[in-house]
Structure formats: C-alpha cells, structure tokens
N, C-alpha and C positions, 0 to 999 in steps of 0.2 A: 596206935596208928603207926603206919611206916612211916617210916622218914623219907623227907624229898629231899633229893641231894641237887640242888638246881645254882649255877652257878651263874651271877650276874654281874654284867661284864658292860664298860663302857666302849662307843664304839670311836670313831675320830671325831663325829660332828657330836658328841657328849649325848650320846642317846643312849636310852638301858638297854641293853639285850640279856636274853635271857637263854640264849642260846651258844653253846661255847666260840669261841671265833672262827675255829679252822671248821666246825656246820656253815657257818655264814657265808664263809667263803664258799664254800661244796653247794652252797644253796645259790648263793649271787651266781656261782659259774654255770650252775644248772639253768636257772634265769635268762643268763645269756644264751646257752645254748638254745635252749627253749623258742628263745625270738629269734635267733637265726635259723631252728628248725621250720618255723611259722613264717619267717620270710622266703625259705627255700619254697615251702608249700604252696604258698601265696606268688610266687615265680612261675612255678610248675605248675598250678593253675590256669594260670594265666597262658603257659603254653600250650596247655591243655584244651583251653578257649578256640582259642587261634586255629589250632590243628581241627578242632571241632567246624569250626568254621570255614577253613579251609578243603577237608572232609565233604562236607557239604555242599559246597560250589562244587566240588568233581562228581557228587553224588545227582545234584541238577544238571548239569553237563551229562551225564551217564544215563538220565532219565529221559534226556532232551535228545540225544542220540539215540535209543532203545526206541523213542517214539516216532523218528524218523526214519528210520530201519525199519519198524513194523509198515511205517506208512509205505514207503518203497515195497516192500513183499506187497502188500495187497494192491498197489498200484499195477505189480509185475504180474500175479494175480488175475488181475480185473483184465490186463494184456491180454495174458491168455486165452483168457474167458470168450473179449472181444475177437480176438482172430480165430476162436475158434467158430464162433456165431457167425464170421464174416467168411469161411472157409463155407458152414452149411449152405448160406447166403449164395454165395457163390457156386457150389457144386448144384444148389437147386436152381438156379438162373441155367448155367450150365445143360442142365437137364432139359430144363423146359424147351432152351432154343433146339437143342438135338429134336427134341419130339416135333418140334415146330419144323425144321428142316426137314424132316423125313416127311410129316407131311404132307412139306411144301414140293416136295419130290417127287413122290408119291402123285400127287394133284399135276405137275408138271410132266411124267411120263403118262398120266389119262390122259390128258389134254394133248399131247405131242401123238399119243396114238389116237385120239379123236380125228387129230389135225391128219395124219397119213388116212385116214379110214374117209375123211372126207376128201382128200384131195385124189386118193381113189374112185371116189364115187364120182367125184367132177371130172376124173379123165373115161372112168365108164360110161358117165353121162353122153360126154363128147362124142366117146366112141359109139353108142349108141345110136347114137344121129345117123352113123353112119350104117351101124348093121342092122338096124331097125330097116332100114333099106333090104337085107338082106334076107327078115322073115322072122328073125328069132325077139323070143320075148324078152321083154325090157328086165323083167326079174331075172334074168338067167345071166345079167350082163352088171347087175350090183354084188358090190361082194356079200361074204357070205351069213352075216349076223345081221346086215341089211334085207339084203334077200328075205330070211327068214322073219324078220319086222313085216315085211310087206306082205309075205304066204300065211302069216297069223293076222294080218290085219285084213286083206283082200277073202282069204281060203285059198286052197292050193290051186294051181292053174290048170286048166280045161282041160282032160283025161289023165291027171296025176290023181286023181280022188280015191 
C-alpha cells in the first residue's frame, strides 16, 4: 500500500487538523472572501431589485402615456371623421336650399308675370269698355296667350274661319 504522508497539526483552540496550517489559512481566507463575494451579490441583488422595480414604474408610466396618445389619435381621428360628415351635412343643406330658392324664384317670376299679364288684362278690360263703344271685338283687345285661350275656347271669331 502507498504510504499517506498526512501531517496532523494542532490548531490555537487545541483542535486536530489534518490539514497543514498555511491550507488553513488559504482555506479560512477563501472562506472570507467567499462571504464577502456572497455579500457583494446579495447587494447587487438587491440593486438589482430596486432597478427592477424602478424599471417598471417608467415601464407603466410608458404604457399609461402610449395609451393616451393612442386615445388622442383616435379622438383626432373621430374629429376628422366628424367634420367631415358635418362638411357633407352641410354642403347637402347647402344644396337643397339653392334648389329650393331657385325654385322659389322660378315660381316668383311666374307669378310676377301672371301678375303683369293680369294687370294687362284689367287695363284691356278697362280699355275695352271704352272701345267696345267703338266696334271692335273684345278678343282682339286681351293680350295675346289670352286671346288665344278665348279663340280655342269660343272657335275663332265670325269670318276668320
């Protein structure tokens, strides 16, 4: 069998070790480092945490803004939308009243020449009175789309046939 060459060594508080002294030490100082690596981590962690969290809150903020931007665009959107519906609205009112004036225009110069075409007729009339005295016929003394009302309603007058 080989031989163990193992050296056994007392330590201050009278403990055996089995391990030469200057390992113990290389071992204790690793030890420490160890837990001060494991403290560092456990720091950094922990900053880690925080940032996470921190992260987060701007990450909500950032989702809480994006949602209210989007709601602004579709509100500016629906704007649109609206003035333009209200622009059709409009140029169709628009429309109707032109067609409605014209018309009322229209109906307003018949009636303005009904109105001259009678008040022709009433000074014919008048004048009539007078030259009916004189022999001529009463059709020859209305004007002339009158006239002709009266030559299609009577037949034409006595040797025009």
């Amino acid at each position: 069998m080989a031989e163990l060459h193992l050296d056994i060594t007392f330590d201050e508080d009278n403990r055996i070790r089995v391990m030469p002294k200057e390992k113990l030490k290389q071992t204790e100082q690793l030890e420490a480092e160890c837990q001060g690596f494991a403290e560092k981590i456990g720091a950094f962690s922990g900053t880690v945490d925080m940032l996470v969290e921190v992260l987060d809150g701007e990450a909500a903020k950032i989702e809480e803004e994006k949602m209210r931007a989007i709601g602004q665009r579709n509100r500016a959107e629906m704007e649109a939308e609206a003035r333009k519906r209200k622009q059709l609205s409009m140029q169709a009112a628009i429309q109707e009243k032109t067609q409605e004036l014209e018309r009322l225009t229209f109906q307003l110069n018949s009636l303005e020449r009904v109105e001259r075409e009678q008040q022709g007729l009433i000074e014919k009339l008048s004048n009539n009175e007078t030259s009916s005295r004189s022999g001529m016929p009463p059709e020859f003394m209305l004007p002339l789309s009158h006239r002709d009302l009266l030559i299609a309603q009577k037949g034409p007058p006595a040797g025009q046939a």
